[in-house]
N, C-alpha and C positions, 0 to 999 in steps of 0.2 A: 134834563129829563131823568126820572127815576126807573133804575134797571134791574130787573127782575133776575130772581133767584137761581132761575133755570140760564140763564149767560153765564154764572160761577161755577155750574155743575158741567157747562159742555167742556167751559175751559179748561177743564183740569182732569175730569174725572177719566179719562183714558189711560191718567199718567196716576192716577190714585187705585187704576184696577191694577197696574202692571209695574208699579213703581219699585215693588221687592220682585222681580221676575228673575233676575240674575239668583242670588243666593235664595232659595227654596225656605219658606217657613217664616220669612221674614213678617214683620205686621206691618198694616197698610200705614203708609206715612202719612196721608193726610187726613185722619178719619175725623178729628175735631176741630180743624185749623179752619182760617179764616182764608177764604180764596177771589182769587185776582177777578176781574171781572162784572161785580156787583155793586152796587152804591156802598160809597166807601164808609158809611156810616150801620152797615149790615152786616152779621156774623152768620150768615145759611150755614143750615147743618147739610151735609150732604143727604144725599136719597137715592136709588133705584134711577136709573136712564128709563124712560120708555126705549123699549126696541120693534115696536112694530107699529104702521100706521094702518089706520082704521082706515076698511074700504079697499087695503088692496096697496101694492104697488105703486097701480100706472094712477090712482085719486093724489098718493103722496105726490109724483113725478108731478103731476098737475098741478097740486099746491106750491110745490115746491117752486118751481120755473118762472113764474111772475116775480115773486119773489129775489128772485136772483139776477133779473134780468132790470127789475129798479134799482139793482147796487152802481149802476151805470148815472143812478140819475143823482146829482147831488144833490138835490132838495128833499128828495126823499130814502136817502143814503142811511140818515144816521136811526130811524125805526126800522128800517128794516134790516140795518145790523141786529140790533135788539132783538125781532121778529126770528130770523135766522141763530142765532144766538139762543134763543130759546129753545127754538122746535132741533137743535144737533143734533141730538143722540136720535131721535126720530128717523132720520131719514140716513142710512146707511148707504146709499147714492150722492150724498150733498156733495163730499169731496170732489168726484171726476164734474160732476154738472158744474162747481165751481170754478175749476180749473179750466175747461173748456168751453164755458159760455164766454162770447166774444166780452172783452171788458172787465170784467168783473177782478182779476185778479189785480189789473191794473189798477182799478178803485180803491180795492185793498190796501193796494202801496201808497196809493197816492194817502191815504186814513194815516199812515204810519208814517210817512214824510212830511206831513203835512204837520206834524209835532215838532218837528226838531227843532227848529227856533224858540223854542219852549221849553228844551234841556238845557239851555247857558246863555245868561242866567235861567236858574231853575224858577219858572212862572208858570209849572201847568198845574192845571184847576181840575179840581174833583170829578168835573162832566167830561171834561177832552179827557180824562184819564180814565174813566169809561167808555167814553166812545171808543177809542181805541185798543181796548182791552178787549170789545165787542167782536174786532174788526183782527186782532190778534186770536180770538178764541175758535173763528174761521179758520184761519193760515195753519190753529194748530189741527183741526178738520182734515186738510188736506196733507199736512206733515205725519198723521197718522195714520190714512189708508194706504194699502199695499200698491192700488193703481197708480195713485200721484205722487208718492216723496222721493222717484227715483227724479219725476219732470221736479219736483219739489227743488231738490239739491243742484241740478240743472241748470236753476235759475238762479240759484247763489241768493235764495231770496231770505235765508238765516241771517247773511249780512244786514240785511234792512234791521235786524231786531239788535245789533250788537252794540249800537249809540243807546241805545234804553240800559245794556248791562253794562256799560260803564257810567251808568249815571252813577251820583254821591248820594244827591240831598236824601235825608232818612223822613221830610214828611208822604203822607199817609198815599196822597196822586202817586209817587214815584216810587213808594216801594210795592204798590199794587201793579205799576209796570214795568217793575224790575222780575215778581214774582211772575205777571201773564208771561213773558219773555221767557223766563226760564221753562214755562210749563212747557212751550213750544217747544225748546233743545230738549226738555226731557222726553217728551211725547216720541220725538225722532229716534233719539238712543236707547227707548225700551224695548226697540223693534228688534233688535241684537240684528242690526245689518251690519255689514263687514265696509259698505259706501259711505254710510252716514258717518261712523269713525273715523274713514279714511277723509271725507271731507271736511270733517271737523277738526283734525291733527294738523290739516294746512289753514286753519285759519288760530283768533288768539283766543279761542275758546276756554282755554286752560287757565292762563293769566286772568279772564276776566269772571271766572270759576273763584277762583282762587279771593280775589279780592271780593269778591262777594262771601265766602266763607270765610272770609274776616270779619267782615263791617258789615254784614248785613242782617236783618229781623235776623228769631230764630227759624223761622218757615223759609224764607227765602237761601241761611244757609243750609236747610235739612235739602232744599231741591237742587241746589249749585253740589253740593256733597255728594247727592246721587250722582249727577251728571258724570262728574269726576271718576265713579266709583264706575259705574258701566264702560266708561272709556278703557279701566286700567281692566276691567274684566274681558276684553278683549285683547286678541295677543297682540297685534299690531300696535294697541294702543301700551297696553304694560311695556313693550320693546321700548316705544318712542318717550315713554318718563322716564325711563333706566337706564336710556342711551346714551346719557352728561349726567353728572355730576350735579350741574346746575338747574338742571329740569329735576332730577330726583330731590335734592334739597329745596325747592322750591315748592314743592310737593310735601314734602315730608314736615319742612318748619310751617307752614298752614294748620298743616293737622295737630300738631303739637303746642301751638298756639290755642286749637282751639279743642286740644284738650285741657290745657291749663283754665282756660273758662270753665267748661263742664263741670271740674271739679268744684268749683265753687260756685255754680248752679246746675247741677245736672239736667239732663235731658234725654231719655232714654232714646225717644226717636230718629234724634240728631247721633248720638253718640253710635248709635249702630250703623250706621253706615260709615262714619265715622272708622272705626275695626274692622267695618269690610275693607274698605280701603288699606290698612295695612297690611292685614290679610294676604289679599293678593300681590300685593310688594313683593312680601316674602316670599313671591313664589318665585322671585328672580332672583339668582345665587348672589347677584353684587349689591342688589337691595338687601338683603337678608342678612350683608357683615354691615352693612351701616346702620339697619335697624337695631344692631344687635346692642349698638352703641348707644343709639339716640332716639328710642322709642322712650315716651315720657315713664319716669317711675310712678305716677299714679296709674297707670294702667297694666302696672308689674304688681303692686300691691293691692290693699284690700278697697283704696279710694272710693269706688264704683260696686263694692260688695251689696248694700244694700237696693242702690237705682236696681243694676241687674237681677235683683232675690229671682225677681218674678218670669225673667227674660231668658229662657231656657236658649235660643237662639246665638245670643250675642256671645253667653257667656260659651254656647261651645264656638265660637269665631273668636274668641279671645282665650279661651284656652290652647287652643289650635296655632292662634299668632304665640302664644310666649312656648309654647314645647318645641316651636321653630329658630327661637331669637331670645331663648332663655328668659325666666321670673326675675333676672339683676343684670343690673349693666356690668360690664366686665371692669374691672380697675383702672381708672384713669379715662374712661368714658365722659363724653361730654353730658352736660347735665340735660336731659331731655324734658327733665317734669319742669321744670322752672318756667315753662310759658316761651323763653326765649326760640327756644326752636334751635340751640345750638348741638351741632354733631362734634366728634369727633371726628379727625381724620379718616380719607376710607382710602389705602392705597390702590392704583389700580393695577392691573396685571403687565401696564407697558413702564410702570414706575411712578406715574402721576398722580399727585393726590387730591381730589375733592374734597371742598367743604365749604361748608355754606357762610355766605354772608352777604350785607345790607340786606336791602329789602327782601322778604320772601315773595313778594308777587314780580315776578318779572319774565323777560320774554321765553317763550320755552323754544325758542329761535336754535339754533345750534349752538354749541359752547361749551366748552366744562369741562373738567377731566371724563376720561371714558370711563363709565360705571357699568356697563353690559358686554359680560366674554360672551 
């Protein structure tokens, strides 16, 4: 079945009003991209949410409730995803009625379970990759009102989305729900709750970040980018990537990686958040000698002078990152612009020294030399 425009706009647009919410001034990340959600052969430009229903409150509640109460029925499950999916941003109650009408959230999982035989081998098809996109842009409903993300996280119900963020295949079905997926974890962490971080640092949110900001679209890594970026804008979270050696280089060789791309396509949208991120590194004294090392030389030099001409924003977060970690790597510095992601040595204060190597996407488990006095 073909799905309507306003499914792409619920999915995401919570996470397109708030997505620079952290650093002040920033521009909206998604204002001309293509969003999860929609038949995948459709590019909606975003538009305006309605915010009020006609007739009142208790006419909405009324419309609303039938509605939500067929999510129960599977036969008639999959339009009234759609239906729902359309009228979001409408009903600013949808969240708690979804969450607490008997059924329904169960429906939802059962929508998102009910795919995974269909992640390996990769055999889902352009309609089950909307349906469920329909049935995700719900979950992300309820992951962004203030009443439900606390029962949200409760449920540990993020884990249901984390077999979709480790998918590979790059066609069109899976990177549309790799991106809905993401919007959900963004949706969560734009809240700046101190829960949502904490719940996400025990699971492999990071790693599966990470290798998404390798290998994935440019949209999908502009939204794993943020994810990342709100985590570290939080102090618990900046402690827990500074806390090994091996969680900060794993972190740092990504970014470095995927500044060596930029340069040879740049991408303003991507790349900003991209300097938030190291940015806030820096704000940690044992990040701050490694950067000093292995922050890439095209982002010490003029590389990026023309992308940013216009980007008054970026360029004071990157003037800001190099008055902290110096315009030149220090002599004998590992080369950091080269794509590789390799650092120099970073000794630690009990003698041990960090440095990165094999894979940069790996567990942010415990490990490493200690990189946080």
């Amino acid at each position: 079945g073909a799905v309507g425009t306003s499914a792409s706009v619920s999915a995401l647009s919570s996470l397109t009003s708030g997505i620079n919410a952290a650093p002040p001034g920033a521009a909206s990340l998604l204002s001309s991209a293509p969003v999860p959600g929609t038949s995948l052969t459709q590019q909606p430009q975003l538009g305006p949410a309605t915010s009020t229903v006609v007739g009142g409150p208790q006419q909405g509640v009324d419309e609303l409730l039938p509605l939500v109460v067929q999510l129960t029925n599977p036969e008639q499950r999959e339009g009234v995803l759609l239906e729902l999916s359309k009228k979001r941003e409408s009903f600013p109650d949808l969240a708690p009625i979804l969450w607490h009408t008997y059924g329904t959230v169960s429906a939802l999982l059962q929508e998102i379970v009910s795919i995974y035989p269909l992640l390996s081998p990769p055999t889902l098809t352009a309609h089950a990759s909307n349906r469920v996109c329909n049935a995700l842009a719900l979950l992300q409903c309820v992951a962004s009102h203030q009443e439900t993300r606390s029962l949200f996280l409760s449920a540990h119900v993020p884990l249901y989305l984390y077999p979709f963020l480790n998918t590979q295949s790059k066609s069109r079905p899976f990177e549309y729900l790799r991106l809905t997926s993401l919007g959900v974890i963004g949706a969560l962490v734009k809240m700046d709750d101190a829960d949502v971080i904490n719940f996400l640092l025990q699971t492999e949110i990071i790693p599966l970040c990470l290798r998404i900001m390798e290998t994935g679209s440019e949209l999908s890594k502009t939204v794993a980018t943020f994810i990342v970026q709100k985590i570290l804008l939080d102090e618990v979270g900046l402690s827990y990537v500074c806390a090994t050696a091996e969680r900060f280089y794993a972190v740092s060789t990504v970014l470095n990686n995927m500044v060596a791309l930029l340069a040879l396509n740049p991408s303003v949208r991507l790349l900003k958040h991209i300097v938030r991120c190291y940015l806030r590194l820096s704000d940690n004294q044992r990040a701050r000698e490694a950067l000093r090392q292995c922050l890439p030389q095209s982002l010490r030099d003029e590389t990026f002078g023309n992308a940013l001409r216009d980007d008054v924003t970026v360029k004071k977060w990157l003037g800001q990152l190099l008055s902290v970690v110096g315009s030149a790597a220090p002599a004998g510095a590992g080369n950091g612009g080269n794509g590789a992601g390799v650092a120099g040595p970073v000794p630690a204060s009990d003698g041990s020294v960090g440095v990165s190597g094999g894979s940069s996407v790996v567990s942010t488990g415990s490990g490493g030399g200690n990189l946080q006095q």
